[in-house]
matplotlib code that plots the C-alpha trace (Angstrom):
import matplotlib.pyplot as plt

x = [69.6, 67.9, 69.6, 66.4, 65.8, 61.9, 59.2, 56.3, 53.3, 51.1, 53.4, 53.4, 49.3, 47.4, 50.1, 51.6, 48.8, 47.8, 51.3, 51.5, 48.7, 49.8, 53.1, 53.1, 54.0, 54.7, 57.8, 57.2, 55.7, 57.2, 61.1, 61.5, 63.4, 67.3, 66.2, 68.5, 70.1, 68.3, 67.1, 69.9, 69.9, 69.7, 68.8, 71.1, 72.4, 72.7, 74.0, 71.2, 72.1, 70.6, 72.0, 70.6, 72.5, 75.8, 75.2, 74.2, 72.9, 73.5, 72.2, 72.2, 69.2, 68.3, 66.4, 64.3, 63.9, 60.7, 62.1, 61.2, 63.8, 64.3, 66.6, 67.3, 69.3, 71.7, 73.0, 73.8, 74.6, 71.3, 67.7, 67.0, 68.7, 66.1, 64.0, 63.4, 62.7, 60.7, 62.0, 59.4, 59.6, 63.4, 62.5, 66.2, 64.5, 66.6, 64.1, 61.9, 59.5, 56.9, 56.5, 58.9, 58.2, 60.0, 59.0, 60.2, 60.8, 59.3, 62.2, 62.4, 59.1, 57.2, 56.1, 55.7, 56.7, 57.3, 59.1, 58.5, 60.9, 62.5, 65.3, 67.4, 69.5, 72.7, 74.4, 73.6, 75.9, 74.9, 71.5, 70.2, 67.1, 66.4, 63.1, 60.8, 61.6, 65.3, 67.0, 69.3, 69.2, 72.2, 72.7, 76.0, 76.2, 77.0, 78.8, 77.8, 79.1, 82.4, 81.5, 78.8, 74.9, 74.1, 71.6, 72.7, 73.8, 73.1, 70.6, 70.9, 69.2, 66.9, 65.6, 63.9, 65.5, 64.1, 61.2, 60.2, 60.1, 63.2, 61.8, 65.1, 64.0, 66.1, 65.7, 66.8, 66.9, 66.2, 67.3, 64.3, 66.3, 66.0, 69.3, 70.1, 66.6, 65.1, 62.3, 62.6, 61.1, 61.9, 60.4, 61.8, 60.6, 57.6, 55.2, 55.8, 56.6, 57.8, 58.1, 59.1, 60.7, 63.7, 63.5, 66.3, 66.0, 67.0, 70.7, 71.0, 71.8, 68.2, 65.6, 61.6, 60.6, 58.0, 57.7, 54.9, 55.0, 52.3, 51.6, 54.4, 53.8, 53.1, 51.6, 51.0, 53.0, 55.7, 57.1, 59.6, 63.1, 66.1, 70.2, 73.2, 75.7, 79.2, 78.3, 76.9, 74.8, 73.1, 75.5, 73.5, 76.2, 79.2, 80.4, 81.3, 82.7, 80.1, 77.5, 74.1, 70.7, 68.6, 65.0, 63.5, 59.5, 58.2, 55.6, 56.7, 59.8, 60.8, 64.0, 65.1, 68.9, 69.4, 72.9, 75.0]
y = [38.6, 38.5, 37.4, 35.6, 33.9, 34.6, 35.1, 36.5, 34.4, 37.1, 38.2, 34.3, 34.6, 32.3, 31.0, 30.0, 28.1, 26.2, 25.0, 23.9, 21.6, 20.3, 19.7, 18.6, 15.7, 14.4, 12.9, 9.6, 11.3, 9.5, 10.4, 13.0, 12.3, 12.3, 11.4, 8.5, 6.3, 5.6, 5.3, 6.6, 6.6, 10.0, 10.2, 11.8, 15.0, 17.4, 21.1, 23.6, 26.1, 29.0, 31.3, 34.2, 36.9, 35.7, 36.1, 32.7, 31.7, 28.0, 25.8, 22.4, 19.8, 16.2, 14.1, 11.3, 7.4, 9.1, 12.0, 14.2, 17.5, 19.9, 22.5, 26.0, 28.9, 29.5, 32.9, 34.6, 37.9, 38.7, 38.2, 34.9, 32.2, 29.6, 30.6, 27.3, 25.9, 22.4, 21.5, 19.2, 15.1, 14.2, 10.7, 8.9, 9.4, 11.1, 13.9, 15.9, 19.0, 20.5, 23.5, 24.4, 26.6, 28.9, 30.2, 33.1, 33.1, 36.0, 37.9, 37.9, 38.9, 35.6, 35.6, 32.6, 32.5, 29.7, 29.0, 25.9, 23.8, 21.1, 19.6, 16.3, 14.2, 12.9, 10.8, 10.0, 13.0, 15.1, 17.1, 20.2, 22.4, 25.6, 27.6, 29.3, 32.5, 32.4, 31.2, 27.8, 25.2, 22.8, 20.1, 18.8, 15.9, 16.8, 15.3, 17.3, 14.9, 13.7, 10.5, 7.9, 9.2, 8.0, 8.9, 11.8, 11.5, 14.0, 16.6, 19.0, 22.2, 23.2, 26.2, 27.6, 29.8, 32.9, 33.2, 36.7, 34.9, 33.2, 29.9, 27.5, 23.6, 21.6, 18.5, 14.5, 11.6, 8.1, 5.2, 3.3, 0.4, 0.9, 2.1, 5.4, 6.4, 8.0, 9.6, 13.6, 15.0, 18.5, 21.7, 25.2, 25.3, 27.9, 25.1, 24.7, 21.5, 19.2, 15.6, 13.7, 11.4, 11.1, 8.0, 7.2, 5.9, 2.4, 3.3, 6.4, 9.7, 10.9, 11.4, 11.3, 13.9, 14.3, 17.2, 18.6, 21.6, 21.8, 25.2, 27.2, 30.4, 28.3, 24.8, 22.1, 19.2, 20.2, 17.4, 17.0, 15.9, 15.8, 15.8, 15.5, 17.7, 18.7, 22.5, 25.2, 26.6, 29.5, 30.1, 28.8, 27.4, 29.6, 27.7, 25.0, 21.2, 18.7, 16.8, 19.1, 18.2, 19.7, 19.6, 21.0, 20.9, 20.3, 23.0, 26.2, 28.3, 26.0, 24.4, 23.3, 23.5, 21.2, 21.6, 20.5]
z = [-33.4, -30.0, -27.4, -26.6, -29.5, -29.8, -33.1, -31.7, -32.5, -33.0, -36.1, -37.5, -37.2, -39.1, -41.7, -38.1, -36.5, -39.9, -40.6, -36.9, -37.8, -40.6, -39.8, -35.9, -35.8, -39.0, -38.7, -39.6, -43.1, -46.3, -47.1, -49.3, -52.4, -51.9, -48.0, -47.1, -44.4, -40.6, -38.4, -36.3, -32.4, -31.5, -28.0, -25.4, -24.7, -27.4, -28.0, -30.7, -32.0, -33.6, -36.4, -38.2, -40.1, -38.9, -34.9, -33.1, -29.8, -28.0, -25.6, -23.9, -24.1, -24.9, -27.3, -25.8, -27.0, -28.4, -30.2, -28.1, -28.1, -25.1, -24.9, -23.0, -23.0, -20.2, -21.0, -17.4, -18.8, -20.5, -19.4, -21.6, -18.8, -19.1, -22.2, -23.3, -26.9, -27.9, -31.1, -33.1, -32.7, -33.7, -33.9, -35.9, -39.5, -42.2, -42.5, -39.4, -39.7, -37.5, -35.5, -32.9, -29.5, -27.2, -24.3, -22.2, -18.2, -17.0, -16.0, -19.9, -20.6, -20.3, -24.4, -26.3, -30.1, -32.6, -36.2, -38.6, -38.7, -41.9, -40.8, -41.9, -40.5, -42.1, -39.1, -35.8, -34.7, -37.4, -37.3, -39.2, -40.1, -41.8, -40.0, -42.0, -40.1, -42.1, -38.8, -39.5, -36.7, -36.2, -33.2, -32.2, -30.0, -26.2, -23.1, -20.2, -17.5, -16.3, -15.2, -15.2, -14.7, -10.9, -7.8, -5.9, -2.4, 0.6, 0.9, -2.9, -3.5, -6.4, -8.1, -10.8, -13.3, -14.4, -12.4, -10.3, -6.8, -5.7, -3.9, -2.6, -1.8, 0.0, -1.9, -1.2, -3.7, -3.3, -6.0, -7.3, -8.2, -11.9, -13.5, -12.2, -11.7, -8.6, -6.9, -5.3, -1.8, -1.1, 0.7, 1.2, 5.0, 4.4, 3.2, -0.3, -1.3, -4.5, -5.3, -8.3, -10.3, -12.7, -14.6, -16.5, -20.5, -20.4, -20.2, -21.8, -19.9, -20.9, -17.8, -18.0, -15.3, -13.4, -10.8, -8.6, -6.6, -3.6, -1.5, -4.0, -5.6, -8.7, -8.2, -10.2, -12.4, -14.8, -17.4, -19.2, -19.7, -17.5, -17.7, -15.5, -16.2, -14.5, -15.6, -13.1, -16.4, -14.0, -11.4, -9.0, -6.8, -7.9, -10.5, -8.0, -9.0, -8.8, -10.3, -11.3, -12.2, -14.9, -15.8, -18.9, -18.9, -22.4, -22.5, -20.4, -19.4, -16.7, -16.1, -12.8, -11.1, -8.5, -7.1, -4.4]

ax = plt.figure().add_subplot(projection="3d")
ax.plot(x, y, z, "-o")
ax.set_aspect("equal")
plt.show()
């Protein structure tokens, strides 16, 4: 199987785009028969992974309060560290289905490809889905962080995986007062810019992020979703011990390593 875990849209076609409309979010359709149990809570950090013909790919991610489901790949050897996939709403019901997407960096070709998705859920750590590409889909709860989530101290530093220019920010947080949520100021000395908040779930290690890049090589907002983890996942800082930041946007090949 690919390392990089795509299905071209342009083979899906038509079949593709009409199932994405019907399907998209449907999760709170009626339970299929033999559909039981739930609403579980499901939102935190979570590991996918991705099986097809015996040979399998894995990744970290998160579901939100919402349902919403992030994940990437953060495989350093090959060119698909920080593809990223958006699984369809995974909202605690005993049954999901919808489209999911994955998008290439593009240091791996920058493409963007799809599969359908019916999946159930048995347990609050138990989740599955078959695509209609063939693949199987399984998600096994995660703990990414030794410790408890908190505001980093200090002056971190950021980057974007996968991307053809190599932009550095030196980035500082500040607490808003609200859990362990904060607000980001950075700049990597030549102009361009971010800022940005991570605002934390209630009390679970999920993070609603915002992000906004001024004057950089690519501007705009990314959103998504954010983790802390205890893992350099790119190498970014050598594999060093310490606490990392990760955000996944929700509707590009974006995820962004802040490290100390």
């Amino acid at each position: 199987m690919s390392r990089r875990f795509v299905f071209p849209l342009l083979l899906l076609g038509l079949t593709f785009l009409a199932a994405v409309t019907i399907n998209c979010n449907n999760s709170s359709s009626p339970k299929p028969m033999g559909c039981t149990g739930g609403p579980y809570n499901v939102a935190g950090d979570w590991t996918l992974t991705v099986s097809d013909n015996g040979s399998s790919i894995s990744g970290p991610g998160v579901i939100s309060s919402s349902g919403q489901a992030l994940f990437f790949q953060t495989a350093t050897a090959g060119s698909a560290s920080g593809d990223t996939w958006v699984l369809p709403a995974i909202t605690g019901s005993c049954s999901f289905s919808g489209a999911l997407l994955s998008y290439d960096t593009p240091l791996s070709g920058g493409s963007t490809g799809g599969d359908i998705l019916n999946g159930s859920i048995t347990s609050a750590t138990s989740i599955s889905a078959s695509g209609t590409s063939g693949n199987s889909y399984a998600l096994a709860p995660n703990s990414p962080l030794t410790g408890s989530v908190a505001v980093p101290s200090g002056t971190l530093f950021a980057q974007v995986e996968g991307q053809i220019f190599v932009d550095q920010w030196q980035v500082t947080f500040s607490p808003t007062g609200e859990n362990a949520s904060m607000i980001l100021n950075g700049s990597d000395g030549q102009g361009c810019t971010l800022t940005g908040s991570f605002t934390e779930e209630g009390t679970s290690p999920v993070f609603d992020v915002l992000i906004t890049y001024t004057g950089c090589p690519v501007t705009g907002t990314v959103s998504g979703l954010g983790f802390e983890s205890s893992s350099d996942y790119f190498n970014m800082n050598a594999g060093a011990t310490g606490t990392y930041l990760y955000a996944v946007s929700s509707n590009s090949a974006s995820v962004f390593e802040i490290f100390p």
